[in-house]
N, C-alpha and C positions, 0 to 999 in steps of 0.2 A: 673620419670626422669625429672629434670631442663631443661626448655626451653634450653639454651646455650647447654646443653648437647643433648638433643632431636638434634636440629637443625646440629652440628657436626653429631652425627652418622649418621643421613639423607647422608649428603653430602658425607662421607666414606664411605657408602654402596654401593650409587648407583658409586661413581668414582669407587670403585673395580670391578664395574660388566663392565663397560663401558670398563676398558684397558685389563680386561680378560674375555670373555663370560662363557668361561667353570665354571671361579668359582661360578658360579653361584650353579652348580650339582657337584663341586667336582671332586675327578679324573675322567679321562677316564678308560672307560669300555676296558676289553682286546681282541684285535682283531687276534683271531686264525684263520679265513678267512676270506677273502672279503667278505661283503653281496649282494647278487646280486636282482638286483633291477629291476623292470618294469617298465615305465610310458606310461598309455592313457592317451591320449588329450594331443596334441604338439600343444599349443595355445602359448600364448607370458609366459602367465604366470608358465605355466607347462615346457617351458623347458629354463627359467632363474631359477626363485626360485625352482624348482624342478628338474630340469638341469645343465644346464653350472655352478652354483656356486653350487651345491653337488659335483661334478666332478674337481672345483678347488678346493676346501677348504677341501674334504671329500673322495679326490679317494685313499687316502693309505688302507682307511676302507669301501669302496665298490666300485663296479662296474655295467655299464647299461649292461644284458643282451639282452634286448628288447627297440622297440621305437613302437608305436602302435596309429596310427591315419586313420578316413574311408578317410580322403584326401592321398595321396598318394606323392601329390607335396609336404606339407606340412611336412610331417614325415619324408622328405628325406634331407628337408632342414633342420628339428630340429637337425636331424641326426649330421650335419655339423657346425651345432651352437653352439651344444652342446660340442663336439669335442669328442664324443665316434667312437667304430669301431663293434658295435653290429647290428647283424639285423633288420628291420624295418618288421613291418607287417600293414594291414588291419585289420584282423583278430584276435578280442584279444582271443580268446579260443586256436587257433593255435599258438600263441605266447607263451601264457601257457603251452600247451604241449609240445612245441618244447624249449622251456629255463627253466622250472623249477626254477622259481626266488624263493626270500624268500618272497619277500617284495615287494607289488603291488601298485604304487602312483598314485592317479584316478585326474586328472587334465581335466576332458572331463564338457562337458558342464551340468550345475546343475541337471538336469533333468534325465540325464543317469547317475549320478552318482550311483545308489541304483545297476543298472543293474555288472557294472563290480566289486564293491563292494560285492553283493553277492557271484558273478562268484569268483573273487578272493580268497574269503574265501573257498569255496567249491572246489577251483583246487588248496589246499596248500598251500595258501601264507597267509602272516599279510596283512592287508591296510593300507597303509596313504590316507586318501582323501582330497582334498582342502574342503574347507568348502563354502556353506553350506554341510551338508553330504547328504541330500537330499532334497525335495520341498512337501512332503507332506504324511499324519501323516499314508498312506496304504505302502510305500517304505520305511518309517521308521522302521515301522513293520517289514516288509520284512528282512530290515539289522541286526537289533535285533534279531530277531530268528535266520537268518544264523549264526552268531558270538555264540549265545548261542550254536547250533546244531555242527558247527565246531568246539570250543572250540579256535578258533586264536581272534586275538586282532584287533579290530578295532581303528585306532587312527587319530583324528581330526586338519585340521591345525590350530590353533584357535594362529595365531602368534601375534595379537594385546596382549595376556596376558604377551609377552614376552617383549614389549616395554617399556622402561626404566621408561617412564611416569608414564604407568600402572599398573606398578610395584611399582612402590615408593607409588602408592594410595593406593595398595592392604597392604601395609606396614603398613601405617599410621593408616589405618580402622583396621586392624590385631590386633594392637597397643590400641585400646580402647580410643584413643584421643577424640574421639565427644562422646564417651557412647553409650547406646543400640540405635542403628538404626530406624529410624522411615517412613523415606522417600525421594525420590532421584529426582532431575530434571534433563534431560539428553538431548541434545539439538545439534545435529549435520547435519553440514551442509555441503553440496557436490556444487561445483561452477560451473560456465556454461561451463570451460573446462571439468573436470572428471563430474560431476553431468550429462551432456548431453552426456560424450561417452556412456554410457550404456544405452540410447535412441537409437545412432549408429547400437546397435550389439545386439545378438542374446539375452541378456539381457533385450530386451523390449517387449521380447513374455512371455507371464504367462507361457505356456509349457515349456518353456526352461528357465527359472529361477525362478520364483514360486513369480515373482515380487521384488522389492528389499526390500519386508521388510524379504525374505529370501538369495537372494544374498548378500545384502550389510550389513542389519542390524542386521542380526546373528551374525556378528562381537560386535556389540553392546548388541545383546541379552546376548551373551555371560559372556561380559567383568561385566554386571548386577550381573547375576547369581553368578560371581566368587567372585564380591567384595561383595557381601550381604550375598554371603554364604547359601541362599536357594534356594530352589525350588520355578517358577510359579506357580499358583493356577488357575487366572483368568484373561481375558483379554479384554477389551473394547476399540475399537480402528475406525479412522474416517480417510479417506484417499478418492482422486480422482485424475483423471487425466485432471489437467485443465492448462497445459503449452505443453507440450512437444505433437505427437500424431496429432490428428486431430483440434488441436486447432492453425490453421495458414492459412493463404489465398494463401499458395502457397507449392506444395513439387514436389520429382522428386523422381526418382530411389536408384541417390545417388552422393555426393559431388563430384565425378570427371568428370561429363558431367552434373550437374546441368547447367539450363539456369537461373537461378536464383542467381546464385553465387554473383555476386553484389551488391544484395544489402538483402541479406542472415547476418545476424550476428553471425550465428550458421556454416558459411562454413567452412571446416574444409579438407587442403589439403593433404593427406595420402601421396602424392607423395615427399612429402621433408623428409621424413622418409625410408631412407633404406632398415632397420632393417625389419618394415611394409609393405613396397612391396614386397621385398624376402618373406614375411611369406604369406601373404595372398594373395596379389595383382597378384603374380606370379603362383598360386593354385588356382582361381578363377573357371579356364574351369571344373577342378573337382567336384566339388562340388555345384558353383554359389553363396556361401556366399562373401556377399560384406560385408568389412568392416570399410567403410565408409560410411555404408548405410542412406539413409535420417534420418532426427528424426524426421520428421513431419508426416511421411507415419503412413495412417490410420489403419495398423492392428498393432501396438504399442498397447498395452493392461493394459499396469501395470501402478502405482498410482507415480504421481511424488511429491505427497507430503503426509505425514502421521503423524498421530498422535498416541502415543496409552499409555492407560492406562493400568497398570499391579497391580497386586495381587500376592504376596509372601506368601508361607505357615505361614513363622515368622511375618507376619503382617507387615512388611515395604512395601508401596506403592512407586509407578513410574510414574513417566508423562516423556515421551518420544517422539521426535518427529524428523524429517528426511526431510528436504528441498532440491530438488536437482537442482535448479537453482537460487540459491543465489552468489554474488558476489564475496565472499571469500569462501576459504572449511578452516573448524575450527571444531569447538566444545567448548560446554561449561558444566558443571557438576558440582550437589549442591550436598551434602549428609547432613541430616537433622539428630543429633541426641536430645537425652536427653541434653546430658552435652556440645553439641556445635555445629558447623557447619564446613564442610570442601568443599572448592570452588576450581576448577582446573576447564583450559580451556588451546586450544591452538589455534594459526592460527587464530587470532583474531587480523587484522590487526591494529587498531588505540591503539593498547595497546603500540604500537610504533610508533606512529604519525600518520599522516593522509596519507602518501603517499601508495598508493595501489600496494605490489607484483604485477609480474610476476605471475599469478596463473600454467598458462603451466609449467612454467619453475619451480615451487616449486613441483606441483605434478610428474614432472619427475624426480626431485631430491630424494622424499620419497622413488619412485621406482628403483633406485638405488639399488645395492648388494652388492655396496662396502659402509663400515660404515664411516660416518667423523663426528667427534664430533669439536660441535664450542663453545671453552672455553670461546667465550665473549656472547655466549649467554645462554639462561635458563627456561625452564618452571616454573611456581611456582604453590604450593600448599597452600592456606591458611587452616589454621587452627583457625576459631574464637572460642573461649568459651563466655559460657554463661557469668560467672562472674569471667574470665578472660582477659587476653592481645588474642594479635592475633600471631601466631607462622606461619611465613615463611619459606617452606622447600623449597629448591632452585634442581631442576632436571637441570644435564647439557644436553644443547641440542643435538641432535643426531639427525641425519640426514643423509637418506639413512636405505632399509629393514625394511619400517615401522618401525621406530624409536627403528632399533636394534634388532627387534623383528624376525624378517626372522633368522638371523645369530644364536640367541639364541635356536629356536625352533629347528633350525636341531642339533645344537647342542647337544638338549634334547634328540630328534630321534635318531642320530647316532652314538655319542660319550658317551655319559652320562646317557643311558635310564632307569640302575636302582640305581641310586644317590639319596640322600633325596629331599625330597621336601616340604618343610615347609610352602611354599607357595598356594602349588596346581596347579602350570602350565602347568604342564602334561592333555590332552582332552582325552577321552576314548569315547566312542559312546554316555555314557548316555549323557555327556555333549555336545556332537552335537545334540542329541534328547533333552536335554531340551531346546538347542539355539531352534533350527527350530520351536520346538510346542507352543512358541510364537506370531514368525511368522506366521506361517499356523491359528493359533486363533484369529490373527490379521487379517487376510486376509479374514478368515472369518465369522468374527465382521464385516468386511468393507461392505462385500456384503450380508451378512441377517438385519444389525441395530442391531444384539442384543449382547452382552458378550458372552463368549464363555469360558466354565470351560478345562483346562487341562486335565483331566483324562476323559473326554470323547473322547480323541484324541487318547488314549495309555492305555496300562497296565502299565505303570510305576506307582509307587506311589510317589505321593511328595513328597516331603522331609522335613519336618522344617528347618533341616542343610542337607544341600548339601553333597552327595555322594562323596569323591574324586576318582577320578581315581587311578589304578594302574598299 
């Protein structure tokens, strides 16, 4: 294909996916009854993306039979946010027997996820689980056996592959532009607003998120895996916790009775947030999760900064790394081949002059449900060749659902689940088991000093070419 001709198709691909999501998969699948649905863990994020927008966008093709959190306050208010009329439990086993859903959505804190995941599968339902799917390589086990033994599907949110962005990369590499694959640099950054909530919240205990290079960067392990098209091998990776945690001369409880507040640059007021007080602020006596909780407090455990090398069965290499107190959140991405190089990056402020975002107000926009695309703007992909020009694909911006990627996933899920897939965006368990066995090889690379092979974590075998889901 001709540059001129490459560059159009680019731009007509991804504009037809932007003004209709579904074409992406095709018609809609036909809806002989509502599917009736469950969700634990009525957190922010379990009952908007897993919530209130499946219910506006998606209630002609299902319904919540259940709402399942151990807060009480909290489930009662998801209830009311959501805007269903189902009943609320404590109780997920009792919830199961008393609704009989098809479809169990695990949105509970990383750590329990393996637990309802099992239960699900084994009291009749499929999973959807936010991802990570679990924090470590004996729960993973756990989920893989239940799914094989029950014979229902396990399926991962992995919504960053739906992102128009990441889509258009996965195109491009699909496409044999740069030639056979050799090596990748991947490079993202979290800023002192998002990078430090998850020092906040229950996200800075090992137990309860397996650290972020399972919380956060399973997103990332992921998006690796899907664009290189293999399997990890091996992992070598360097991380500590030298900003966030015990490294500061002063902390407290937590940001709304701090005495420190003044002269804090990390204060952070929950109370101008609504939405935040209703959810958690007014469920406190419950439970006692504060979530605004200090980020200096010394039982913080996880690495605020990480590096990690990877090993692919195909032999393409990774260097990977994850800052979460740096100034802007962006990301940047090299892919190294034979016949050229292909460079994408976003959220890299001076790429548009020196004046610095609103970082709050951008990472509240991505989180957004509702999609807006902005015609004057655009992500780029380059594409250098060796002993060629350099080919510009131009991504129009999207903004809001992880760059589209929310609205598409459930899409995938609800509407379209058995359409083709030419891409592979559909996640099945193995692809959250090969996200997290990353992770967990990286974590623990971090704390023995030495590489850490994959198939000592799992029975899985690796892959040269990636398994897709089905």
């Amino acid at each position: 294909m001709k540059r001129r001709e490459f560059l159009a198709a680019a731009g007509m691909t991804t504009a037809a996916a932007l003004v209709r999501p579904s074409s992406l998969f095709g018609a809609a699948a036909p809806t002989p009854r509502k599917k009736r649905l469950v969700l634990v863990g009525t957190g922010v994020r379990g009952i908007s993306l897993w919530g209130k927008s499946l219910v506006e966008n998606h209630g002609d093709r299902l319904e919540f039979v259940g709402l399942c959190d151990i807060n009480p306050g909290r489930v009662a208010y998801a209830k009311t946010y959501i805007g269903v009329d189902c009943p609320t439990f404590t109780d997920f086993e009792q919830m199961m027997d008393q609704t009989k859903p098809d479809t169990v959505i695990v949105t509970t804190v990383d750590g329990t996820h393996h637990e309802f995941i099992v239960k699900g599968l084994e009291m009749g339902a499929e999973v959807i689980t936010e991802k990570p799917m679990t924090i470590d390589e004996d729960k993973c086990r756990k989920i893989l056996q239940a799914e094989k033994r029950t014979k229902r599907k396990v399926h991962v949110g992995f919504n960053y592959r739906y992102g128009t962005h990441f889509t258009k990369i996965k195109e491009v590499l699909a496409a044999g532009k740069i030639g056979r694959l050799t090596s990748v640099d991947f490079h993202w950054y979290l800023n002192t607003d998002h990078g430090a909530s998850y020092f906040r919240r229950w996200h800075g205990l090992r137990r309860c998120s397996g650290t972020l290079l399972l919380h956060k960067a399973t997103h990332h392990f992921d998006l690796l895996n899907w664009w290189i098209d293999s399997d990890p091998i091996e992992v070598h990776a360097f991380g500590a916790l030298d900003h966030y945690g015990r490294n500061n001369p002063f902390r407290h409880t937590h940001c709304r009775t701090c005495p420190h507040k003044d002269k804090c640059k990390f204060y952070w007021d929950i109370t101008k947030d609504k939405h935040l007080m209703n959810l958690y602020v007014a469920n406190e006596k419950y439970d006692g999760y504060l979530r605004d909780a200090c980020l200096w407090r010394p039982e913080i455990d996880i690495f605020d900064k990480m590096a990690v090398q990877i090993k692919y069965a195909n032999g393409v290499q990774v260097s990977y790394s994850l800052t979460t107190y740096s100034p802007f959140e962006g990301w940047q991405i090299a892919f190294n081949g034979f016949e050229g190089r292909l460079d994408s990056w976003d959220g890299i402020p001076w790429e548009k002059g020196l004046q610095m975002p609103s970082q709050e107000e951008l990472h509240a926009l991505e989180m957004k449900q509702d999609l807006q695309e902005d015609p004057t703007q655009f992500n780029s992909i380059m594409v250098s060749h060796n002993f060629g020009p350099v080919e510009q694909v131009k991504v129009p911006k999207m903004y809001g659902g992880h760059g589209g990627g929310d609205a598409r996933l459930r899409e995938r899920l609800f509407v379209s689940p058995n359409a083709p897939d030419p891409l592979g965006h559909a996640a099945g368990s193995r692809d959250g088991a090969m996200s997290i066995l990353i992770g967990i090889a990286a974590r623990k690379s971090i704390d023995t000093g030495k590489p850490v092979k994959i198939k000592d974590l799992t029975d899985l075998e690796p892959q040269v070419k990636r398994i897709q889901a089905v």
